[in-house]
Backbone as ProteinMPNN parsed JSONL, in Angstrom:
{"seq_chain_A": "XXXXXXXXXXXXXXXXXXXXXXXXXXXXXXXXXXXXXXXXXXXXXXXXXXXXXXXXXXXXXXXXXXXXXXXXXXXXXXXXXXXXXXXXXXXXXXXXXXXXXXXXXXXXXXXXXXX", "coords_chain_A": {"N_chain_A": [[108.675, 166.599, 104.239], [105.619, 165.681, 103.176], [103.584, 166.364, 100.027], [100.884, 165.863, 100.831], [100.717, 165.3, 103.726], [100.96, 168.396, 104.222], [98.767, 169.511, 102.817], [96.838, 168.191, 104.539], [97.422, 169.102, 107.201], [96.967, 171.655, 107.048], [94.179, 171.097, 106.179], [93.152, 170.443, 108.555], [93.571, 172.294, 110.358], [92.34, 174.593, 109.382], [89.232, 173.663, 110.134], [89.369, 173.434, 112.801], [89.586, 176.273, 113.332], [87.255, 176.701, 112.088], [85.379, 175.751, 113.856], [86.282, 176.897, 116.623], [85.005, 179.28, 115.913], [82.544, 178.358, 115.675], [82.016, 178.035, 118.374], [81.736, 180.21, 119.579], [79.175, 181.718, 120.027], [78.194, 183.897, 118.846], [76.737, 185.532, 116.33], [77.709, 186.211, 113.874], [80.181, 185.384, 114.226], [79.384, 182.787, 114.276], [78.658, 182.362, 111.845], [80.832, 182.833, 110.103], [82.348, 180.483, 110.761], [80.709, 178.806, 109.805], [81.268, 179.421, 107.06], [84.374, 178.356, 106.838], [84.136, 176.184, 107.874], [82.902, 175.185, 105.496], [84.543, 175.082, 103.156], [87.202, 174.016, 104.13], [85.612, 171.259, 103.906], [85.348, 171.911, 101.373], [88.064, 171.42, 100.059], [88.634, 169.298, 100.678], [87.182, 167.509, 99.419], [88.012, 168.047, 97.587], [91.27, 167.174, 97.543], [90.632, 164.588, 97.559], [90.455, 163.37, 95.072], [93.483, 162.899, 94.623], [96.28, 164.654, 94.735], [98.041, 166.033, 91.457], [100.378, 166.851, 88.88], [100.51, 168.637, 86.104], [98.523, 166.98, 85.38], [96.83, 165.731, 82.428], [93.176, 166.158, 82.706], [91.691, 165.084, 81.064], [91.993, 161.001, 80.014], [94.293, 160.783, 78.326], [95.897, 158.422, 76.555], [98.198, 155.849, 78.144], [99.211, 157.724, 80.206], [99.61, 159.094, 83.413], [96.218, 160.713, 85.035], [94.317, 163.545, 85.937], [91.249, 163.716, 87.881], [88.474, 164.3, 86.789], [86.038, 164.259, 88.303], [85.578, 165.213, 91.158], [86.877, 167.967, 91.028], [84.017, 169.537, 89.605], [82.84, 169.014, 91.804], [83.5, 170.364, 93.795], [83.137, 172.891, 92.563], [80.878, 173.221, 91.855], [79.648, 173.393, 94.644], [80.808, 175.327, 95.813], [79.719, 177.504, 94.741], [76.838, 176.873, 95.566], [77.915, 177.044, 98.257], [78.408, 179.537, 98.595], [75.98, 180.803, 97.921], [74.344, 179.846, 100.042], [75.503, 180.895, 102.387], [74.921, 184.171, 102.306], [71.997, 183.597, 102.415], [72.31, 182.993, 105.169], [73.901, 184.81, 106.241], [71.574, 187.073, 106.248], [69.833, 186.036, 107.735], [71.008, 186.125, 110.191], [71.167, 188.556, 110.634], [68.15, 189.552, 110.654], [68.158, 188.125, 113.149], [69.47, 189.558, 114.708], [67.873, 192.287, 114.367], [65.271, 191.777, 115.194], [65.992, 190.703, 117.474], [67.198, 192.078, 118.801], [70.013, 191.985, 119.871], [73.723, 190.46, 119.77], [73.866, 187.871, 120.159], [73.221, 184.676, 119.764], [71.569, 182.703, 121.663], [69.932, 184.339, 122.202], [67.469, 186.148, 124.359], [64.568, 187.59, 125.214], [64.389, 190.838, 127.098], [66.985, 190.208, 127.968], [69.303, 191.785, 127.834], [68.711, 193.897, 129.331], [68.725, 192.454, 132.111], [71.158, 191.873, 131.859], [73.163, 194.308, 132.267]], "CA_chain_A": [[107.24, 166.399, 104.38], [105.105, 165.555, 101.77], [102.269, 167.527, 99.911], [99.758, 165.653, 101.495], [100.655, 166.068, 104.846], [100.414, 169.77, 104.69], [97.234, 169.798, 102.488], [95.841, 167.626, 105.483], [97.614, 169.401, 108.268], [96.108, 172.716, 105.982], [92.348, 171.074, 106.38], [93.224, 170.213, 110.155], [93.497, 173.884, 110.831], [90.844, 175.291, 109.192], [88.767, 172.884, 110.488], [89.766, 173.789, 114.183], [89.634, 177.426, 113.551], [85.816, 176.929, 112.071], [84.755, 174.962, 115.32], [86.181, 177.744, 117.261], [84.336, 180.551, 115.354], [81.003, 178.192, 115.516], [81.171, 177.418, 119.65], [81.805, 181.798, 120.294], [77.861, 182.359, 120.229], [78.118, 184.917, 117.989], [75.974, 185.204, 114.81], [79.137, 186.831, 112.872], [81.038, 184.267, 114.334], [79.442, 181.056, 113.615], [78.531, 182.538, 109.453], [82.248, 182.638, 109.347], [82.567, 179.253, 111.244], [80.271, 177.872, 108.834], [82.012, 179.181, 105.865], [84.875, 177.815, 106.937], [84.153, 174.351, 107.479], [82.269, 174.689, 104.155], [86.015, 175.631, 102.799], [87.362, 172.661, 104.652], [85.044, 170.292, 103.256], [85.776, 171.901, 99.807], [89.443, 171.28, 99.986], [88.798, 167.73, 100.985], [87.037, 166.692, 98.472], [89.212, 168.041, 95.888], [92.076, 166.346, 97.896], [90.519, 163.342, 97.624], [90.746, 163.227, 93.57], [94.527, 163.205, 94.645], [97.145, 166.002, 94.061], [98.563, 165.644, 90.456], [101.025, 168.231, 89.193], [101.026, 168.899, 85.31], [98.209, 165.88, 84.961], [95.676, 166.025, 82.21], [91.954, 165.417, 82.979], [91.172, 163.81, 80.363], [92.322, 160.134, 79.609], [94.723, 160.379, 76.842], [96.835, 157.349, 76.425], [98.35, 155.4, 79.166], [100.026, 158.327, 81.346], [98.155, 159.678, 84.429], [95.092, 161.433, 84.411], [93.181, 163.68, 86.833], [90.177, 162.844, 87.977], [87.681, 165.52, 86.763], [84.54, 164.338, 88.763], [85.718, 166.0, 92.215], [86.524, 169.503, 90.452], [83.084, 169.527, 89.178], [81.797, 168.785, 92.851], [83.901, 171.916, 94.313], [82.837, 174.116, 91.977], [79.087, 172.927, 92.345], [79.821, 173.455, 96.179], [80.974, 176.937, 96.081], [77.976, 178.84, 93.896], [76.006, 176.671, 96.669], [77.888, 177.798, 99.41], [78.093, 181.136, 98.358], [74.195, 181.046, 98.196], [74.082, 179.603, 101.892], [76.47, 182.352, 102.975], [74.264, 184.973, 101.767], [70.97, 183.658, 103.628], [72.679, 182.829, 106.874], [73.937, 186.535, 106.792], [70.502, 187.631, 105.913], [68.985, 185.414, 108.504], [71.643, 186.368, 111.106], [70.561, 189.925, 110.168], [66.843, 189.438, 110.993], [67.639, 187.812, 114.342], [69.696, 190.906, 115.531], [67.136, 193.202, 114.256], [64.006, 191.019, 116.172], [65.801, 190.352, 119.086], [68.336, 193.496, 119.659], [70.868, 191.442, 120.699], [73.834, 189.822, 118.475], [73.931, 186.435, 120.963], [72.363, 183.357, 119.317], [70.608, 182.63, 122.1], [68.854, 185.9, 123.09], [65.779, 185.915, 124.732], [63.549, 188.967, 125.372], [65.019, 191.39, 128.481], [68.452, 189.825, 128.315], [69.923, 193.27, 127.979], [68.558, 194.669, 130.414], [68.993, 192.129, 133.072], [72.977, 191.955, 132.075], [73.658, 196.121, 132.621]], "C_chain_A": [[106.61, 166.283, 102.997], [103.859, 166.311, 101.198], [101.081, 167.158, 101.258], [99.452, 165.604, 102.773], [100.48, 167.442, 105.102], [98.906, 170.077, 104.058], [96.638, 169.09, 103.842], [95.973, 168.295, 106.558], [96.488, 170.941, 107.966], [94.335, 172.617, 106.969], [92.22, 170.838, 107.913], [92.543, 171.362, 110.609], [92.372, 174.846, 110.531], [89.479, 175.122, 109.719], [88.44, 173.49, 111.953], [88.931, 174.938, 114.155], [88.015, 177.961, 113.491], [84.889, 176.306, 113.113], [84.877, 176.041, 116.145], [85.024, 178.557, 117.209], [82.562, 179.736, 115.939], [80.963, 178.072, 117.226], [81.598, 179.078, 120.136], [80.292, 181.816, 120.74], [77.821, 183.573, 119.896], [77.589, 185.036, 117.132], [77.07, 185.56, 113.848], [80.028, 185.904, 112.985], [80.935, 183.073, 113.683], [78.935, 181.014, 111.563], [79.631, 182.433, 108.902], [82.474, 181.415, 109.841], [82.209, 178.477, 110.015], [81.162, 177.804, 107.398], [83.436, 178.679, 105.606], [85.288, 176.709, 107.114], [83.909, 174.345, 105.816], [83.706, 174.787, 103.011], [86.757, 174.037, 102.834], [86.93, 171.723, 104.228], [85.624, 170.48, 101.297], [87.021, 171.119, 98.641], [89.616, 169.993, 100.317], [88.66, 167.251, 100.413], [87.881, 166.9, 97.649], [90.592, 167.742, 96.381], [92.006, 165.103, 97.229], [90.747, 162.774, 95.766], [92.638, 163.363, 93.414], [95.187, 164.506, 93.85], [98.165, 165.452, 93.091], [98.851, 167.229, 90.219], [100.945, 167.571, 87.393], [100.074, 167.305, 84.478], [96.788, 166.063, 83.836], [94.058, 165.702, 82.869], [90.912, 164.577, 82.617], [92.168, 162.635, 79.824], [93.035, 160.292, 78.367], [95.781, 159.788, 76.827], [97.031, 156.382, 77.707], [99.223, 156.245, 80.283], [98.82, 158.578, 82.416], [97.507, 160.858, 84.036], [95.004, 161.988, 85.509], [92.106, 163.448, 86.708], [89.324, 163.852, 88.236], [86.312, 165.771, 87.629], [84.819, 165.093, 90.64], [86.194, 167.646, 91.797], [85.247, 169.832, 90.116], [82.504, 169.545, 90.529], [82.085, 170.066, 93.619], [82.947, 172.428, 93.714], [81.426, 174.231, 91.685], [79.137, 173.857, 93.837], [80.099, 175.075, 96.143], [80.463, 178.04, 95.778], [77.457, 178.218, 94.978], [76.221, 177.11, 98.257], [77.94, 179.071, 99.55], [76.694, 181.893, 98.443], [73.674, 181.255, 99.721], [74.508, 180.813, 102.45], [75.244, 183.703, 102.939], [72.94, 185.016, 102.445], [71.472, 183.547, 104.914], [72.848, 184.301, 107.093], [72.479, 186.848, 107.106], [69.789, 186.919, 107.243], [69.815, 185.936, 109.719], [70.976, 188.178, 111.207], [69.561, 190.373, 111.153], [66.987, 189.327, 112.338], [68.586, 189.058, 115.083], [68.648, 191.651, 115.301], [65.914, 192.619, 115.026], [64.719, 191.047, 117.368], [67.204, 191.542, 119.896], [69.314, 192.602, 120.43], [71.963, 190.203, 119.251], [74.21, 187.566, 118.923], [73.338, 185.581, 120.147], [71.209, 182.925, 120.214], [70.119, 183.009, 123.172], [67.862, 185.492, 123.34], [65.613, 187.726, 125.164], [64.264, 189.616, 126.642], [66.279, 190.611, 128.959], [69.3, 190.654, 128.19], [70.324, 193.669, 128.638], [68.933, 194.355, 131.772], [70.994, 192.065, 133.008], [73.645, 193.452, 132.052], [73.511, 195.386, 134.124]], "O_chain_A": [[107.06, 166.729, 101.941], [103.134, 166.878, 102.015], [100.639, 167.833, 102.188], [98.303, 165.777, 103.179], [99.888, 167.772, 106.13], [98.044, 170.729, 104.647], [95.665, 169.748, 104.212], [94.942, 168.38, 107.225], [95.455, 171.169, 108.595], [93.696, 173.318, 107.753], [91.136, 171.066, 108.449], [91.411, 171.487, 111.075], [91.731, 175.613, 111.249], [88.664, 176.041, 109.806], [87.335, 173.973, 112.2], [87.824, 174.941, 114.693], [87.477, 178.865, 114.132], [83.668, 176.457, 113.064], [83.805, 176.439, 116.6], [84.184, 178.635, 118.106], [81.648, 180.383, 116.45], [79.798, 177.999, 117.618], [81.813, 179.106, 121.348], [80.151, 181.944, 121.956], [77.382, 184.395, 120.701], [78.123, 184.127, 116.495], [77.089, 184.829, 112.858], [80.683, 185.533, 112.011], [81.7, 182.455, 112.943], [78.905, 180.215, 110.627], [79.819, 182.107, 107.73], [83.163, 180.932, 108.944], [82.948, 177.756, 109.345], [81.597, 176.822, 106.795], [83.822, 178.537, 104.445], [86.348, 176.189, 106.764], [84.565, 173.667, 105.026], [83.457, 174.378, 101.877], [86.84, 173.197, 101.938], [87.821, 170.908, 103.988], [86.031, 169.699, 100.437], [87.072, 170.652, 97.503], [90.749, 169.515, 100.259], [89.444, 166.329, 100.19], [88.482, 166.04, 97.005], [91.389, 168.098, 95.513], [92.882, 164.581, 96.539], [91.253, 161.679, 95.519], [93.144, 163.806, 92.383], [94.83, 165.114, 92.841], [99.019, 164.645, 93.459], [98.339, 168.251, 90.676], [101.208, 166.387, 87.183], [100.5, 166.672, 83.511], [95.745, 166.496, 84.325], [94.042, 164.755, 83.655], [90.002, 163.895, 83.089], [93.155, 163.038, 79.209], [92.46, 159.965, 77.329], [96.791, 160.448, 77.067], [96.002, 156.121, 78.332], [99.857, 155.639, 81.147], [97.61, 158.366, 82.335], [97.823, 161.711, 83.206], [95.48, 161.325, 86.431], [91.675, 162.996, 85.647], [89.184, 164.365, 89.346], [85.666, 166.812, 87.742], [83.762, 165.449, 91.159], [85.664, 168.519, 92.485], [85.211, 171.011, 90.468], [81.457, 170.193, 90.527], [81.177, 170.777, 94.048], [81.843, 172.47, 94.258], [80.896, 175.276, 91.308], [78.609, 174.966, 93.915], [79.266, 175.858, 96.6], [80.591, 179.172, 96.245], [77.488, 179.071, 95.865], [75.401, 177.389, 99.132], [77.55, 179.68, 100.547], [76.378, 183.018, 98.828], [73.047, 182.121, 100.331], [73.746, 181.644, 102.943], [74.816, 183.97, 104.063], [72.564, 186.048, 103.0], [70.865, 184.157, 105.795], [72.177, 184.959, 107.888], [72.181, 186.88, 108.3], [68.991, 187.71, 107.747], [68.979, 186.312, 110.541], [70.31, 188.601, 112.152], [69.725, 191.149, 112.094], [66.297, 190.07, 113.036], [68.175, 189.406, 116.19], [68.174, 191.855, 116.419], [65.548, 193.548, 115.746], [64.106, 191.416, 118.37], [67.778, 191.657, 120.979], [69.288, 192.6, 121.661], [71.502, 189.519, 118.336], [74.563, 186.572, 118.289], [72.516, 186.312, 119.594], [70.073, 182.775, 119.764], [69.902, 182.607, 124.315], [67.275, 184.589, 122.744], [66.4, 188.66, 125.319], [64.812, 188.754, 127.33], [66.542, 190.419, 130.146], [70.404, 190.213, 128.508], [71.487, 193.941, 128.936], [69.327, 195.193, 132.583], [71.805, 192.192, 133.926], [74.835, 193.504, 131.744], [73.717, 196.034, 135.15]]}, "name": "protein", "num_of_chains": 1, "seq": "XXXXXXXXXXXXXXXXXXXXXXXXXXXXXXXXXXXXXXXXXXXXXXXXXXXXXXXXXXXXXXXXXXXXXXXXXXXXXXXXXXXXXXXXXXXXXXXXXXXXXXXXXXXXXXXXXXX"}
């Protein structure tokens, strides 16, 4: 098999596993759903700058190079999703504490009528 089949089979799976997490209806669930696509996406792009083993990043001469402008977009991406992460908790937070319930989509005396 070759790298790039398992890096892809890799982003398959994660992929999957963050779809799961996001269709539970869980607020804990779908913050880790999310951060797991956002993972998934990460690992794609910096796929997509192909996998080079031992390649500089900068142009020097005629051997191969990597291709520094998708590292730069990760590592943008992950202070930003790390940010996101951080309000979604915080916002996931809020809507247990307003609506006593950790469902997504609680409504008022949905508690009570499911005892």
């Amino acid at each position: 098999m070759s790298m790039e089949f398992l890096v892809a089979t890799g982003i398959g799976w994660v992929v999957a596993c963050g779809i799961y997490l996001l269709l539970r209806g869980r607020t804990y669930s779908i913050v880790l759903g999310l951060s797991l696509l956002g993972y998934a996406v990460n690992v794609f792009i910096f796929a997509m700058g192909r996998l080079w083993a031992g390649a500089p990043p900068i142009l020097v001469g005629d051997g191969p190079h990597a291709d520094p402008l998708p590292q730069a977009l990760v590592l943008t991406a992950i202070v930003i999703g790390f940010a996101t992460t951080g309000f979604v908790i915080e916002l996931a937070l809020r809507s247990r504490h307003e609506s006593g319930s950790d469902h997504v989509d609680a409504r008022a005396g949905d508690e009570e009528r499911a005892r």
